[in-house]
N, C-alpha and C positions, 0 to 999 in steps of 0.2 A: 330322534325326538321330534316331537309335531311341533306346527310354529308358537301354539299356543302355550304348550308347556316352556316352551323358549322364551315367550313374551313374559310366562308365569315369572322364570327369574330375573329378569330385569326390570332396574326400577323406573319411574319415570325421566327423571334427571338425567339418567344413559342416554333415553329413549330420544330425550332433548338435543340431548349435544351431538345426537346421529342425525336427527332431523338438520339440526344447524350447519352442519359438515357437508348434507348430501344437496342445502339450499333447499330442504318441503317446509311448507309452512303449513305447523300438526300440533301445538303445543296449545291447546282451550286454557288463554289465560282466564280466571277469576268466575268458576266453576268448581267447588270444593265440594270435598265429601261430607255428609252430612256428622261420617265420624268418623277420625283420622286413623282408625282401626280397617278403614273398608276397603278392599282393592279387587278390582274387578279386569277380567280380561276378555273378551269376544269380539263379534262380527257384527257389524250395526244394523240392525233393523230402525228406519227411522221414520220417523212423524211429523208431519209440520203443520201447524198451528195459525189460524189465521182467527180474526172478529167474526163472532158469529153472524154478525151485520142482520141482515130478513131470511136467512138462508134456512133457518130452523136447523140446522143441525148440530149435532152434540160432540160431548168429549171422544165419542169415540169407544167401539166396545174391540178394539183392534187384537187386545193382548190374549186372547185365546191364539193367532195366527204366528206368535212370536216363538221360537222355533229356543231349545232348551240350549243355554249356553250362548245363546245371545245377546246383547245389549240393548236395550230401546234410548233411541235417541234421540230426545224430542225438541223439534224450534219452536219454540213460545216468542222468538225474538226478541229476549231477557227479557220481556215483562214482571213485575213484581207481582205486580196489584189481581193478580189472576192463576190458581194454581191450576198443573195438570196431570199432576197426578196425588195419589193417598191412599187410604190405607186398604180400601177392596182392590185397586192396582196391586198393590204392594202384594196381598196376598196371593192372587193368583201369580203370580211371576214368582215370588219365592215356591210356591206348589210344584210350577213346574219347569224349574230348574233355569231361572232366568238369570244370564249373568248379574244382571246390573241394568240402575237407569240413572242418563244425562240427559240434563237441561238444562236450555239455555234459558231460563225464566226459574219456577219457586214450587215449592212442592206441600201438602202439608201431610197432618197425622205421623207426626216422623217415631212418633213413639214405635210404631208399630213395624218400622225398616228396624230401628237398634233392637228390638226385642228380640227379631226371628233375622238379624244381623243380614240382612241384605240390603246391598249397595246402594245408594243413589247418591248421586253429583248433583249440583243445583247453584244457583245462584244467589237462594236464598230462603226461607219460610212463611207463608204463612198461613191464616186462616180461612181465607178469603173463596168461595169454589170459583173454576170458570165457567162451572153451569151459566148458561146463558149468555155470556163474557166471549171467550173463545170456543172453535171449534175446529177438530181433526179436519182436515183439508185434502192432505194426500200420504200415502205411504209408501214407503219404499221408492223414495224417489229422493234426489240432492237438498241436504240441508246445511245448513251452518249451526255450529258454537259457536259462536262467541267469534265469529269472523273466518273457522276453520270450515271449510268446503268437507263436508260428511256426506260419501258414498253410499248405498245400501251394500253391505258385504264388506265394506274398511273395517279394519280392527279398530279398537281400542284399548289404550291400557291405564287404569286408574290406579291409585296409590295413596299414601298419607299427603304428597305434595300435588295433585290436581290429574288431569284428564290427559292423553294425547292420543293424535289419531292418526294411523297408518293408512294412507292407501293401498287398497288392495291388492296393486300390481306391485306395490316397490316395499310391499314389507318384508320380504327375503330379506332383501338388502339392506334394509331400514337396523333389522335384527340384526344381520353379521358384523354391523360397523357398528352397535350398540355392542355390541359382547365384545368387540376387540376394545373400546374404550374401557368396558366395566372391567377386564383381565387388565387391562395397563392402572388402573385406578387401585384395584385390591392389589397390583404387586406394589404398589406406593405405599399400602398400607400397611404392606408387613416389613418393607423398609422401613420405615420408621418408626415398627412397632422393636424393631430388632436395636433401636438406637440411631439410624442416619438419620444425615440431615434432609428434612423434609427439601430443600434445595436443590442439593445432590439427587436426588431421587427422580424431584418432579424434570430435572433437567434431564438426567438418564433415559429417563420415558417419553420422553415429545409433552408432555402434560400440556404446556400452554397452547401447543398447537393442534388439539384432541378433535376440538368441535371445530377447528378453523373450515373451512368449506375450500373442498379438494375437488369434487366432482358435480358435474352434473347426470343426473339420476337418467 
C-alpha cells in the first residue's frame, strides 16, 4: 500500500498523537476546512506571500506548475484583510486533479470549492482581493502555517478536525506510529462496544501513554 493510501486512512488526531510521541512539531493549529466534509491528502507545493510594496508584481499565475494530487500551500502570514486565492484558482486545480489548498491567511468565492467539493483550509473568508495588496514572492521553497515549518514535497493530511504536516523524511515513521495508535484506539472500541469497562480497556492498551513521547525521530 503507498504512503498516500496509508495517510488516506488515518485520521488527523492519530496523525497528532504520532507527532507528539515522535516530539515533531506538524499539527497547523487554527486553519479549518472551509467544510467539515473535506479531507485532503498530498505533497506540498508551496507559496509564500509577501506586500506587494513597488514591486508590481501579482498573485501569481503559478497553479498551471502544480503537479495532480498535490497540495498548494500558501503563507499569506495569516493575514485576513487580503485573500489569495478564489474561484478561477479553485477551478483550475479541481480541473486538474489538485489535492487541496492551505492557508495561512483567507480565501474567498467559496461558493465555488463546496459546489465542485474541493478542499481548501484557511483561516478565514473574505471578500477582499489581494490584487494589488500582496504578491507570490517565492515557490517551492520553506513556508510556515500557522508556525509549522512546511517543506516543498512534506505531506499533508486534512480532515473534519484541521491540517497536519509530515515531513518528508520522517513520514514512514510518522504513519507506522500513527496506525499502531489508531489499531490500539479501535480495539478500545470494540471493548467497550462488547460491554467492558472503558477503564479496564484503556488500561490494558497503554491508552494514557499513546502519544507520551518515546523517541527521538
Amino acid at each position: 500500500m503507498s504512503l498516500r493510501e496509508r495517510l488516506s486512512r488515518l485520521d488527523t488526531p492519530a496523525l497528532s498523537d504520532a507527532l507528539d510521541r515522535l516530539g515533531i512539531d506538524g499539527q497547523v493549529v487554527g486553519i479549518a476546512p472551509l467544510d467539515r466534509s473535506f479531507r485532503l491528502v498530498g505533497q506540498a507545493f508551496t507559496v509564500r506571500m509577501l506586500p506587494v510594496g513597488t514591486t508590481g508584481r501579482n498573485v501569481g499565475d503559478y497553479i498551471d506548475d502544480v503537479r495532480s494530487g498535490d497540495v498548494v500551500v500558501i503563507d499569506n502570514g495569516g493575514r485576513r484583510d487580503a485573500t489569495v486565492w478564489g474561484d478561477i484558482l479553485t477551478t483550475v486545480a479541481h480541473r486538474d486533479g489538485v489535492a487541496g489548498t492551505v492557508i495561512d491567511g483567507v480565501c474567498r468565492d467559496v461558493g465555488r470549492s463546496l459546489d465542485l467539493g474541493y478542499p481548501i483550509y484557511a483561516r478565514d473568508v473574505t471578500m477582499r482581493t489581494g490584487k494589488d495588496r500582496v504578491c507570490a514572492e517565492a515557490f517551492n521553497e520553506a513556508v510556515q502555517l500557522a508556525g509549522v515549518r512546511v517543506e516543498p514535497g512534506d505531506w499533508l493530511r486534512g480532515d473534519a478536525d484541521g491540517i497536519v504536516v509530515l515531513p518528508l523524511s520522517l513520514a514512514e515513521r510518522i504513519v507506522d506510529v500513527a496506525e499502531e495508535i489508531d489499531a490500539t484506539e479501535e480495539a478500545i472500541r470494540v471493548a467497550v462496544g462488547e460491554g467492558g469497562a472503558l477503564l479496564d480497556a484503556r488500561r490494558r492498551s497503554g491508552y494514557h501513554a499513546l502519544q507520551t513521547r518515546r523517541a527521538t525521530p
